[in-house]
N, C-alpha and C positions, 0 to 999 in steps of 0.2 A: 761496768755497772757501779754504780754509787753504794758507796757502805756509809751506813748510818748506826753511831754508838747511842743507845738510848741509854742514860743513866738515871734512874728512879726508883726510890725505895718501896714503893707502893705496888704490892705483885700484881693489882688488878689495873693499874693505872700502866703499869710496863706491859702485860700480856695487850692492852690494849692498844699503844702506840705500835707496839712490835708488830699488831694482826694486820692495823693499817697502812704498816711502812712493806708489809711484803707481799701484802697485797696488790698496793701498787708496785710492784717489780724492783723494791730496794733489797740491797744484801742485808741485812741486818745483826748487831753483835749489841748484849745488853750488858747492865754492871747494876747490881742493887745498892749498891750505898759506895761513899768515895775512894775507902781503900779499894777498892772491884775496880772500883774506873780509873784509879792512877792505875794499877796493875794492865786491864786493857788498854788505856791511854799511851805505858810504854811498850807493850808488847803484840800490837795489832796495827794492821792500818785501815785508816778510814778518812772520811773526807768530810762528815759533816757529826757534830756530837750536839743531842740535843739532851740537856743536864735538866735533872731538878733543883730548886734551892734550897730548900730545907733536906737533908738525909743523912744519918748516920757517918762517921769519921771526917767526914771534910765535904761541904757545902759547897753549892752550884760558885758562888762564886771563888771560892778557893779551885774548883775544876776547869774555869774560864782562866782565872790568873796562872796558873801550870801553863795550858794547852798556849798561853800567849806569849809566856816567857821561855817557850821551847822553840828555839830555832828552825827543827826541822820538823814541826807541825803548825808552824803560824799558819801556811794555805789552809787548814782547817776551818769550816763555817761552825758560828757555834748557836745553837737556839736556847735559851733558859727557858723554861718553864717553872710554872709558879703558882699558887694560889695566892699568895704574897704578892698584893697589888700597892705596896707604899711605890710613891716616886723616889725616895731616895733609896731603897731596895733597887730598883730600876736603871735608874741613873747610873749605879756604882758598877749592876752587872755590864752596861755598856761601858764606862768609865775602862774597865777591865778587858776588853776585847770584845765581847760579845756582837754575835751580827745582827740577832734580831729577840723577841720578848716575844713569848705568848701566855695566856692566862689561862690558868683552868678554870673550870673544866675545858679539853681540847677538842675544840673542832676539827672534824677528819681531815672537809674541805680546805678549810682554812690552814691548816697544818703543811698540805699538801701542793697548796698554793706559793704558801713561803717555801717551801723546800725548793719546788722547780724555777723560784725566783733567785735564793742561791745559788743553784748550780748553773742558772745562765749568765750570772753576774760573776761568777767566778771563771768560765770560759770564758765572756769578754773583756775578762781582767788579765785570762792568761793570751787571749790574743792580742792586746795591745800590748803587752811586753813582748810577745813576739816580732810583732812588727817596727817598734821598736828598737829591737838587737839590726835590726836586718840595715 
């Protein structure tokens, strides 16, 4: 089962990713501001974190630059979210690792769309390095 870290300072905006990330049959683990998600970030595992950019002790892009500079969480997919629509906000979160941008307000669909786009781009990434070794 796929675990997804939600990280958002917003209780009503986190209660609501969380209802429809378990809804659709994801493990789910959350963090309310950045000190919470470094602490989950080293001490859990998961496969996909989807950050916000504005929150409390260290911001979405500070949570992107960590998860990228860690060796043994690069295969991590990462989504920013954001109400923070500049391009160069944008930009810098992809510049930093990030896999993919969504805007608030979040579409369930939409939300849910990218996520099962990740996690097949990620098994076809880990089957060609398989077949590769071979």
């Amino acid at each position: 089962m796929t675990t997804i870290l939600i990280i958002e300072d917003d209780d009503i905006m986190l209660k609501a990713v969380r209802n429809i990330l378990t809804k659709a049959g994801y493990n789910v683990l959350t963090a309310k501001d950045g000190k919470e998600a470094f602490d989950k970030m080293e001490n859990c595992e998961y496969d996909i974190v989807i950050t916000d950019l504005m929150m409390p002790y260290a911001n979405g892009l500070e949570v992107v630059s960590r998860l990228r500079s860690d060796s043994t969480k690069r295969h991590v997919s990462i989504i920013v979210v954001s109400s923070v629509g500049n391009e160069e906000t944008i930009t810098e979160a992809f510049r930093l690792g990030a896999d993919d941008y969504l805007k608030k307000p979040i579409m369930a669909g939409e939300l849910l769309i990218r996520l099962r786009k990740l996690i097949e781009n990620r098994s076809t990434s880990n089957l060609k390095l398989v077949t590769k070794k071979k």
